[in-house]
N, C-alpha and C positions, 0 to 999 in steps of 0.2 A: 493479609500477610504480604509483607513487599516483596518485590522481585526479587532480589538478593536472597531472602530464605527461602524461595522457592526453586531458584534455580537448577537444582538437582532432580526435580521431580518433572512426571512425564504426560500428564493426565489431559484430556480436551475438557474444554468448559461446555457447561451444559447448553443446549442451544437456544440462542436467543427466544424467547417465546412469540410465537406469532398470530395475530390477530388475521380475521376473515378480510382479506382482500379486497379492494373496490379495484373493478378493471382499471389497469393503467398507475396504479397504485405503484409505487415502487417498494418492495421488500429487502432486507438487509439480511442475510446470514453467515454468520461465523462456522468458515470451514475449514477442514483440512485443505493446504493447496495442488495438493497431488490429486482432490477429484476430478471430477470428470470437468465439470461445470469451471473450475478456478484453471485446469490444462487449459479447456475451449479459451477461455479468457485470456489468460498469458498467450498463447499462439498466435491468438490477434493480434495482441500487443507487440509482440517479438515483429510480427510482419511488419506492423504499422511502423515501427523504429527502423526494421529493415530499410523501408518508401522514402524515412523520412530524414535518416542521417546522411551528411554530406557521404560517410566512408561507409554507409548498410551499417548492419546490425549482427552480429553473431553472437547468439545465446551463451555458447563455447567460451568466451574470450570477454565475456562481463563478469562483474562479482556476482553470479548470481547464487543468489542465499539458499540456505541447505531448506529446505522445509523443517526441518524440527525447529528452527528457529521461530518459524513463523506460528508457532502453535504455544497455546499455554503452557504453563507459567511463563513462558520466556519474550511469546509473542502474541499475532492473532492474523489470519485472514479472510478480508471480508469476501462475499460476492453479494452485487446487487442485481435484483428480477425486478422485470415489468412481467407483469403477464404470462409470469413460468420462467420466461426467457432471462436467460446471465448476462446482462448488459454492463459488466463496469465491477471491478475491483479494487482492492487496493492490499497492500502487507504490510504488518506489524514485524520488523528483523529485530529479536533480541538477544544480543552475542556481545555486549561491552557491558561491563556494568556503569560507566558514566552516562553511556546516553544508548537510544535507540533507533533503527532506520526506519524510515517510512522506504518502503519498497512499490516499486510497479501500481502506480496510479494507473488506469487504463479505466476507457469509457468510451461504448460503441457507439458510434458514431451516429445512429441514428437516434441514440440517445442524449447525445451532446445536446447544450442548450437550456436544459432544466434542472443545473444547475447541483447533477451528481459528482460529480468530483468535490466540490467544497462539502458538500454532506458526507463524501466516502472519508474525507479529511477528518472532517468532524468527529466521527463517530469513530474512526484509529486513535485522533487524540483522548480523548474518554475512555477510550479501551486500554490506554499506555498510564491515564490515570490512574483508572485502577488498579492493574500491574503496578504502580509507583514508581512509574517513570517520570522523570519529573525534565529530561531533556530527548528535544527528537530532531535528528539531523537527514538531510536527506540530500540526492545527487540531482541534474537535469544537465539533457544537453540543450545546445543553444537552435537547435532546431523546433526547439517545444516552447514557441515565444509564448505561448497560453496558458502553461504551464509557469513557467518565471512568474509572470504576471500573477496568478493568482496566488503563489507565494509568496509573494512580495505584499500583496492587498491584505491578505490572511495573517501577517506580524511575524514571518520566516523573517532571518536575518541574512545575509548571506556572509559567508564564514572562510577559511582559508580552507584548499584541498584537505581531504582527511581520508582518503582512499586510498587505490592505485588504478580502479579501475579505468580501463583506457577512452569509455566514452561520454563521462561527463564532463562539461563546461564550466558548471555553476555548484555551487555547495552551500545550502542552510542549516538554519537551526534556528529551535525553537525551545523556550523554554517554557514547562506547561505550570 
């Protein structure tokens, strides 16, 4: 069913099926973002923007996306485990019917390096496929030169502002 005729309806998808773990294993599951595990996650993430933008960070004063967006039919949010532990997210925003946001990429830092952000990318665009999304746009400020970079590698275009929100620099898009 595409997005468009779903969009009225309010249901979570069933959870990703999970296979028996090998330590150190990274695991993927599709959450609500208001748990516990996806808070722990964005928290992080709000601090780490806080450290990292010329002007701080205040959660308050970004676009940030309602949850019900982030949930099927309309979206999806991941979180990724090592070893139990929530190391690294990312959000599916679905609220325009032309295209869709990749929301709050975040990945702990002790986890940097093995190369989960491009997998949490991955696995949002395949999840946006199904949905029948067929475009996905996304924001970064210019303090997240690793970020750029990896959009730019991965076939993001960069595009004109399409927001208002007051802290991004940069604006892509991707058609899937």
């Amino acid at each position: 069913m595409s997005r468009s005729a779903e969009a009225g309806c309010g249901g979570m998808a069933a959870p990703m099926p999970e296979a028996p773990q090998e330590p150190g294993a990274i695991e993927f599951r599709e959450t609500d973002p208001r748990s516990g595990d996806a808070r722990s996650c964005l928290g992080a993430y709000y601090a780490e923007l806080a450290r990292r933008f010329d002007r701080g960070f205040d959660v308050a004063l970004s676009a940030d996306p309602d949850a019900a967006t982030m949930l099927r039919p309309r979206g999806a949010f991941l979180v990724a485990y090592r070893d139990g532990a929530a190391i690294g997210c990312v959000g599916l925003k679905g609220t325009c019917p032309d295209y869709a946001e990749v929301k709050r990429l975040w990945v702990a830092p002790a986890a940097r390096g093995l190369g989960l952000a491009k997998r949490l990318m991955a696995r949002v665009e395949a999840i946006a496929r199904e949905l029948g999304i067929a475009v996905l746009r996304l924001d970064t400020n210019k303090a997240l030169p690793e970020a750029i970079a990896m959009y730019r590698n991965a076939g993001w275009r960069e595009i004109e502002r399409f927001n208002d929100d007051p802290y991004p620099d940069f604006f892509f898009e991707k058609r899937l």
